[in-house]
C-alpha positions in Angstrom: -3.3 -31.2 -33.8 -5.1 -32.3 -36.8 -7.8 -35.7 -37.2 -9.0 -37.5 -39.9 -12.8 -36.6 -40.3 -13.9 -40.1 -41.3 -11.6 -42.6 -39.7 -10.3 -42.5 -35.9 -6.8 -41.2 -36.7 -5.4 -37.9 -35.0 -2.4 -36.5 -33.6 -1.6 -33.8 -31.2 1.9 -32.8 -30.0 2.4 -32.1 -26.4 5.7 -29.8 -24.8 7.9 -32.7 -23.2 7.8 -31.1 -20.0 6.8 -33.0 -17.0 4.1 -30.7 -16.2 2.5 -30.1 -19.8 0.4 -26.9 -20.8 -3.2 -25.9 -21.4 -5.5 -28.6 -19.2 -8.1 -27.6 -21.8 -6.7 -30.8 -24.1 -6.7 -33.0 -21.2 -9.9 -34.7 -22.5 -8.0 -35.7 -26.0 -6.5 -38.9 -23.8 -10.0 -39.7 -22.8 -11.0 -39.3 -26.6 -7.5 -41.3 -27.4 -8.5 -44.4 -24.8 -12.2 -45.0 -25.6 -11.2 -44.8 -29.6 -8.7 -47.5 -28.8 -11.4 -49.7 -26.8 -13.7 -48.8 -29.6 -11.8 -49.8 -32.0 -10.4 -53.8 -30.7 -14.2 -53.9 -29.9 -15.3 -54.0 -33.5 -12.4 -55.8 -34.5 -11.4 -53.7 -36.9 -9.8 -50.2 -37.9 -11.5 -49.8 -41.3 -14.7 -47.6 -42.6 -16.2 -44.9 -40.6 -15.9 -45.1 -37.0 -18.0 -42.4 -35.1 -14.5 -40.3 -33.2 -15.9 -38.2 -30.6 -14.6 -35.2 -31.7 -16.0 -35.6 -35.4 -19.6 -34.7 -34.0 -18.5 -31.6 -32.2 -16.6 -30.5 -35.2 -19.6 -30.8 -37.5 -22.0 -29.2 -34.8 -19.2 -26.7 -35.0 -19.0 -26.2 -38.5 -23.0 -26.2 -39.0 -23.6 -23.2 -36.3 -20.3 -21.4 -38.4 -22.3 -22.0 -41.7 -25.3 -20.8 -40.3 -24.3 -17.9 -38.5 -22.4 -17.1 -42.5 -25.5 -17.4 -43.8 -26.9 -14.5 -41.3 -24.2 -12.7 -42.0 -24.6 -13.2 -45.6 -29.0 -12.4 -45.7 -28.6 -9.5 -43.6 -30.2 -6.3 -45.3 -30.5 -3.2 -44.3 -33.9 -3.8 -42.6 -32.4 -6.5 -40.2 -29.2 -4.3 -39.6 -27.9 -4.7 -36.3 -27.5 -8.0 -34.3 -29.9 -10.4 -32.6 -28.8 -10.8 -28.8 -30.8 -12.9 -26.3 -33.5 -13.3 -28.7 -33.7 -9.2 -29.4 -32.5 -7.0 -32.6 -29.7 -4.3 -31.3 -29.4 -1.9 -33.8 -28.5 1.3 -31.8 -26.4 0.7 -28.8 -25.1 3.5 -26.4 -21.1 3.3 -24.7 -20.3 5.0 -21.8 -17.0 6.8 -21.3 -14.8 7.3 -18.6 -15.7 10.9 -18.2 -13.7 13.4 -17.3 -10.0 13.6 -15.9 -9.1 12.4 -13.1 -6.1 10.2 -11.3 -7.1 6.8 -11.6 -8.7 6.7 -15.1 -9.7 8.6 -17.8 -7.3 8.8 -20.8 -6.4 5.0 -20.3 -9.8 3.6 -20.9 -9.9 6.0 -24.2 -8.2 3.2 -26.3 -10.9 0.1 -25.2 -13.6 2.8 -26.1 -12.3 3.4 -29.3 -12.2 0.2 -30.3 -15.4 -0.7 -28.9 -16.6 1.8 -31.5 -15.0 0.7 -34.2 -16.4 -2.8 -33.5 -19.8 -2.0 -33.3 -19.5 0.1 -37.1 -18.3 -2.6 -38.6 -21.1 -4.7 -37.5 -23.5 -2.0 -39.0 -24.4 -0.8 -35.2 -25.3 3.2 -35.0 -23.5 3.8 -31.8 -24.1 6.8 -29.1 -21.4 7.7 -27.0 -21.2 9.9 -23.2 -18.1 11.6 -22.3 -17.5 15.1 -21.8 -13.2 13.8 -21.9 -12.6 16.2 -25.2 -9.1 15.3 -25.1 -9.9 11.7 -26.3 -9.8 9.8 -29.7 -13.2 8.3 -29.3 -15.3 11.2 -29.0 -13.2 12.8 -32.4 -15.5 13.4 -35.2 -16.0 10.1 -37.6 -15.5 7.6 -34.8 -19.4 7.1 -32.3 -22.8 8.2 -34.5 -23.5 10.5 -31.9 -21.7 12.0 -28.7 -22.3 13.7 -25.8 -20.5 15.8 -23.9 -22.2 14.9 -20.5 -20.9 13.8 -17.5 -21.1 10.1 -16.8 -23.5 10.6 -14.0 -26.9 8.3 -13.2 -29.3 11.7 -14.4 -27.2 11.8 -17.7 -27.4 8.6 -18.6 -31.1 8.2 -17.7 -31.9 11.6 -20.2 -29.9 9.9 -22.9 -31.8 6.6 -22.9 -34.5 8.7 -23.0 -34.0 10.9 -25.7 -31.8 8.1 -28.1 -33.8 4.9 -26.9 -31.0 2.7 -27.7 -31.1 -0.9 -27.7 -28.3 -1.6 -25.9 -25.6 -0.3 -23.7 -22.1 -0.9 -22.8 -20.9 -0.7 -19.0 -17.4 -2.5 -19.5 -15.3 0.3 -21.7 -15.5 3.3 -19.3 -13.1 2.1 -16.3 -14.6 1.9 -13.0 -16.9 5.0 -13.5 -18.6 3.2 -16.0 -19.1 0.3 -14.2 -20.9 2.1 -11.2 -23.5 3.6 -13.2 -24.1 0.1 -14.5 -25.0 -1.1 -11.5 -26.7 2.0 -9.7 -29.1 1.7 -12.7 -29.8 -2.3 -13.1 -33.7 -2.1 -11.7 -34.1 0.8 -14.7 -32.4 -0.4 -17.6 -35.7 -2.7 -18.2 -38.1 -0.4 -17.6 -36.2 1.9 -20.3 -36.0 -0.7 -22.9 -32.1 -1.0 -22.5 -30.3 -4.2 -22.6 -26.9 -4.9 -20.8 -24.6 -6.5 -23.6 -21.4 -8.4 -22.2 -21.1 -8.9 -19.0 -24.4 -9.2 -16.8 -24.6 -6.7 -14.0 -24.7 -9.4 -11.8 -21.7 -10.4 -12.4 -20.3 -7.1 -12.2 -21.6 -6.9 -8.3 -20.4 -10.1 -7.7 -17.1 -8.9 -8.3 -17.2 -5.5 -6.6 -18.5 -6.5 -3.5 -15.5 -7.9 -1.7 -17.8 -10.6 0.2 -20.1 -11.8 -2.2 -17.0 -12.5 -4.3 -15.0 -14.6 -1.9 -18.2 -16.6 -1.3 -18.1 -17.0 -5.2 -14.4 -18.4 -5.2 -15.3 -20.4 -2.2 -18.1 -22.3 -4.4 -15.7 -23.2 -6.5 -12.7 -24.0 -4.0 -10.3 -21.5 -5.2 -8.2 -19.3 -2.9 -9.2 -15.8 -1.6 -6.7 -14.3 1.1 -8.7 -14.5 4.3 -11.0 -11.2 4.7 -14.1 -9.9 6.4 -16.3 -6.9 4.5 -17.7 -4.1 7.5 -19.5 -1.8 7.5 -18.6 0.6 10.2 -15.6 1.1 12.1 -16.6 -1.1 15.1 -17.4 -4.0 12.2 -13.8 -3.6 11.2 -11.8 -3.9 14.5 -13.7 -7.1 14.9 -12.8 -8.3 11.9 -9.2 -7.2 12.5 -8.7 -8.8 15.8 -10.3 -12.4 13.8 -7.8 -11.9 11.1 -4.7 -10.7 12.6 -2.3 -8.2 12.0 -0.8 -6.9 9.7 -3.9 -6.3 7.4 -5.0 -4.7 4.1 -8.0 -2.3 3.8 -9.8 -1.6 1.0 -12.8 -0.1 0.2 -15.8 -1.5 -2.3 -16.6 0.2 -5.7 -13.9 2.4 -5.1 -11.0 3.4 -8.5 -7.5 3.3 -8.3 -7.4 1.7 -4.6 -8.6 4.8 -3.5 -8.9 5.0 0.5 -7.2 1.8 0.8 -3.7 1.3 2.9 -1.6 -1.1 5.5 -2.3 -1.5 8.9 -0.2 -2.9 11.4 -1.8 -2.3 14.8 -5.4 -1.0 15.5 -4.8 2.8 15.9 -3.9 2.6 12.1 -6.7 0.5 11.1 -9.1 3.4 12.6 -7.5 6.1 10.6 -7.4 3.7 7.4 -11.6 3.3 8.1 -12.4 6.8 8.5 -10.4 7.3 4.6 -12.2 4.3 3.1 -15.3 5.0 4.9 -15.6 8.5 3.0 -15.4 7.0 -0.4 -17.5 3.7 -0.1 -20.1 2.2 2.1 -17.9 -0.8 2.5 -14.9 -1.6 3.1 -13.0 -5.2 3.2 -9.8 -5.9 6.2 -7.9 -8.2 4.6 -4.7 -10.2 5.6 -1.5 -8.8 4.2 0.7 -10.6 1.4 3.2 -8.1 1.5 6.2 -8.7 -0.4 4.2 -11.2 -2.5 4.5 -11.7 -6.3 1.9 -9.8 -8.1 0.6 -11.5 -11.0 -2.3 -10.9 -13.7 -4.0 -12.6 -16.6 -6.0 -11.0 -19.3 -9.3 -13.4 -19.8 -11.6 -13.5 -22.9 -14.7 -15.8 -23.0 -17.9 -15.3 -25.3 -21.2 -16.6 -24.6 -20.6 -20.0 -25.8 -18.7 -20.3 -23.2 -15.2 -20.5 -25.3 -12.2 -19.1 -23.4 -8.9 -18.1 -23.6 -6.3 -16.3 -21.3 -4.9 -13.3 -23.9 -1.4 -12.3 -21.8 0.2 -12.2 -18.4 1.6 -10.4 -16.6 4.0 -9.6 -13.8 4.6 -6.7 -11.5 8.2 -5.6 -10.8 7.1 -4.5 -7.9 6.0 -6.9 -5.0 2.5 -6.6 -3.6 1.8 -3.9 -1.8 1.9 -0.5 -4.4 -0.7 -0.3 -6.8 -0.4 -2.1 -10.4 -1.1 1.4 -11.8 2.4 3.2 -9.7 3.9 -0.4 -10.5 6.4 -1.2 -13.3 4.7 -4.4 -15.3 6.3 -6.9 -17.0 4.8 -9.0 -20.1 4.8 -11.8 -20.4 5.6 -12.8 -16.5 9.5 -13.4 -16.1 9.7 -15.5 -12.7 6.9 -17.7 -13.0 7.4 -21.3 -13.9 5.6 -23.4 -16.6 4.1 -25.3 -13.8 3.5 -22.2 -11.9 1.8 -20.2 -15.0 -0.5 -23.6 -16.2 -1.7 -23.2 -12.4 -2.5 -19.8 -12.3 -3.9 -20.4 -16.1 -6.1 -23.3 -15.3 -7.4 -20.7 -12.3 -8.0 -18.1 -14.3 -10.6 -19.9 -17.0 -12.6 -21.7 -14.2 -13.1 -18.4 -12.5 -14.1 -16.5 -15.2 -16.6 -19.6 -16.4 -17.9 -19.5 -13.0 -18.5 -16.1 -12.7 -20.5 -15.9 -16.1 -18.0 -13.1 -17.8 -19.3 -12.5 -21.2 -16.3 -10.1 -22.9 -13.2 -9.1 -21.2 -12.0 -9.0 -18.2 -8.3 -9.6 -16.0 -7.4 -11.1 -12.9 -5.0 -10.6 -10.3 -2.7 -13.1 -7.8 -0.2 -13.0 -5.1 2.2 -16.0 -5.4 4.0 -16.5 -2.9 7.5 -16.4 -4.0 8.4 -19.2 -1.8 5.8 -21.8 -2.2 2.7 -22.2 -4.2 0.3 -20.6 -2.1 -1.2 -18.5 -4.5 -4.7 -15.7 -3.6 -7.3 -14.0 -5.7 -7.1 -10.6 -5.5 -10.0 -9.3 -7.5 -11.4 -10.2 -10.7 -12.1 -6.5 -12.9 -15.1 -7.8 -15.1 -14.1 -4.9 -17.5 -11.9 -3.4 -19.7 -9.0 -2.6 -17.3 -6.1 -0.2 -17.5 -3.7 -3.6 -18.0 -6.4 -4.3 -20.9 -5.2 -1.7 -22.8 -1.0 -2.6 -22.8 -1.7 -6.1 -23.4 -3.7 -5.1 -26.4 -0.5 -3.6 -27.4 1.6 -5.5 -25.8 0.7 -8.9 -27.7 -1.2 -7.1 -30.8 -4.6 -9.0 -29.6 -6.9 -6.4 -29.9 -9.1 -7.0 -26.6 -11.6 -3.7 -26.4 -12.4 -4.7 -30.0 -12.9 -8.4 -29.3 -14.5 -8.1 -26.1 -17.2 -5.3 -27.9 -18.3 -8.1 -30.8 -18.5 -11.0 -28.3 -20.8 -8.8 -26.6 -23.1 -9.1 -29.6 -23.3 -12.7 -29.2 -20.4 -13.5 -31.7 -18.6 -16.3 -30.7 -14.8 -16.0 -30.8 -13.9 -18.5 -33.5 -16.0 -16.5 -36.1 -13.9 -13.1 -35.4 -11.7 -12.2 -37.7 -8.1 -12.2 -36.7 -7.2 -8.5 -37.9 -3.4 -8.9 -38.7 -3.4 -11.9 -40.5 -7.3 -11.9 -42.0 -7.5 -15.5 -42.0 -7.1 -17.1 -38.9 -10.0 -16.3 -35.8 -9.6 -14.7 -32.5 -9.6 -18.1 -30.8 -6.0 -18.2 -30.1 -3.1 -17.4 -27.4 -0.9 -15.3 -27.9 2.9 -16.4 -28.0 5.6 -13.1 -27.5 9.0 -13.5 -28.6 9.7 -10.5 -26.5 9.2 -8.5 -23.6 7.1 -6.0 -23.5 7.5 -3.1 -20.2 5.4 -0.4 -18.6 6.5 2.1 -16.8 4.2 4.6 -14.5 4.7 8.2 -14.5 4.1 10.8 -11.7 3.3 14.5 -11.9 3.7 15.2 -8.1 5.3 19.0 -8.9 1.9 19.9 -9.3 0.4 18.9 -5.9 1.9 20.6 -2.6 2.8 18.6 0.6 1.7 15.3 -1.8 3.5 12.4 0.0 5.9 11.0 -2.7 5.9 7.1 -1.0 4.3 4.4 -2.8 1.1 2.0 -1.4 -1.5 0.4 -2.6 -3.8 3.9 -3.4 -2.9 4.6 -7.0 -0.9 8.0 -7.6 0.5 8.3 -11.1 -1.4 10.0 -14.1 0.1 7.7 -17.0 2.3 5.5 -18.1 
């Protein structure tokens, strides 16, 4: 749309649908009403009339100018960026580590680009992964790498030893994430900021409960679950619930030690897996057979936000996104049906206080509208890194400057060099994903798709 910046003229085109798109503009009929009533009010059309949106767009284009001018004085003594009041002129990105099922040469392209965000911003940057078969830890890319393992003790003797002023939890896949929040209470103490997402957030969304009582704050829709903590915790839960149920466990990558259960003998045997790989685990009610949808999020700390790409699984609900074949953008959904799961996605991620990138996953019901949260990733995700190809947005390296406290309208849109990274992408095409297995090398491995993650790339 475009407005007059003086007089209380503007236009703005809306699809001719009878469920329109983005409810983000829903305000401009507001704005269109009380410029009307305005307007007969003082008789007259002529002069300047105060339009609401003139004073936002001048706020708008003062804090622009301002943060040009920062941009412009900066010298080599004030290198780096001021976040949350503090200079960060070193900051240290943790890696995936080493390989494994479930991540490791996936996350390689978000930390690469995380990288090359942070040297073009002037940022010396330290990086931990012992993964030598990656691009980021190539010579020419981080300041400084090490070949460590992404472990608590590692990460602790680098802080140490580099004293960086910030760090990076959100590039490194789940592994990343973990260390994150095992070491929150120290990162203080070590003179370490968190830049992007707050930890808090993070935990919120890893621990199944805390985050359904999140959605529930807000009135959005979790499928109806119970978090235990020992066996005799989940039968309870079970028998509550009813059968047939999902398990999964807390913290855990790739769906590890999660499965179906459709009676309680199989519940106890699902426990006992989930059990061995996290201290919690979540009984869930099965969807089954439901549509399996996701939406790649972007806010920065101005609370700007924008949904990237979405996507659909071939696959219903049920196998893993990462054994699933994934379609972009979503080929089933209708407009009314995406603008839903759209207008979801943003409050969510508001309400959760995501600072970066993250992605979000339904079930729709392929019959109705009933539509669940699955689980919000508040990180770089394996899906970031097709939709980054997919739609030619490039989300590790947007998500790594917004983390500085950039807001998204003052990053540059790479391809075309003028316009920001404010906007939505639109694909004339489809874009497909396609797992691959390497089961030859595994005896007795069972070759049937669930929900615990079995391929090694895609």
């Amino acid at each position: 749309g475009i407005y007059h910046t003086d007089l209380p003229y503007f236009s703005v085109q809306f699809h001719p649908e009878s469920n329109p798109g983005p409810r983000d503009t829903e305000v401009l009929f507001d704005i269109f009403i009380s410029t009307v009533q305005r307007c007969i009010a003082a008789g007259k059309v002529e002069g300047p009339v105060e339009f609401p949106g003139t004073a936002a767009a001048k706020e708008r284009r003062e804090q622009t100018e301002k943060w040009e001018r920062e941009l412009a004085s900066d010298d080599s003594d004030k290198s780096g960026r001021i976040v949350n009041g503090r200079r960060i002129r070193k900051v240290l990105v943790l890696g995936s580590g080493g390989l494994s099922i479930g991540q490791a040469g996936e996350f390689d392209y978000s930390g690469s680009q995380a990288i090359k965000a942070l040297k073009e911003e002037g940022i010396y940057t330290v990086l931990i992964n012992p993964n030598i078969a990656t691009i980021q830890t190539s010579k020419g890319l981080a300041d400084k790498c090490y070949f460590l393992p992404v472990t608590p003790d590692c990460v602790r003797k680098v802080i140490k030893h580099e004293r960086p002023d910030g760090i990076y939890c959100t590039f490194g896949g789940q592994t990343a994430l973990n260390i994150g929040v095992k070491l929150k209470d120290e990162f203080e103490g070590l003179g370490v900021q968190v830049l992007g997402t707050p930890i808090e957030t993070i935990m919120v969304t890893e621990d199944r409960e805390r985050f359904a009582t999140a959605m529930a704050e807000i009135n959005e829709k979790c499928a109806k679950s119970h978090a235990a903590d020992n066996i005799e915790e989940a039968i309870v839960a079970a028998n509550d619930i009813g059968y047939p149920l999902i398990i999964r466990a807390a913290y855990a990558l790739g769906g590890l030690g999660s499965g179906f259960a459709s009676n309680e003998e199989e519940l106890v045997a699902l426990c006992r897996k989930a059990f061995a790989a996290s201290p919690q685990v979540l009984v869930e009610r099965s969807m089954k057979g439901w549509k399996e949808i996701e939406y790649e999020v972007v806010r920065d700390s101005y609370d700007n936000c924008i949904t990237v790409c979405n996507m659909e699984n071939f696959d219903p609900l049920g196998i893993h996104t990462g054994d699933s074949i994934v379609v972009a953008p979503s080929q089933t959904l209708s407009d009314e049906d995406y603008q839903m799961l759209r207008t979801t996605a943003v409050s969510v991620i508001r309400h959760l206080g995501v600072v970066g990138e993250c992605n979000i996953q339904y079930a729709l019901n392929p019959h109705s509208r009933e539509y669940c949260i699955i689980e919000v990733n508040a990180r770089l995700s394996r899906s970031s890194a097709l939709a980054s190809k997919a739609t030619g947005y490039p989300l590790a390296f947007v998500a790594a400057k917004l983390g500085l406290g950039i807001p998204l309208n003052l990053i540059r849109n790479n391809v075309t060099k003028e316009t920001t990274a404010c906007f939505e992408p639109s694909l004339d095409y489809i874009v497909v994903k396609i797992p691959r297995w390497d089961l030859k090398k595994f005896d007795r491995v069972s070759k049937n798709l669930s929900s615990a993650m079995k391929s090694v790339g895609e």
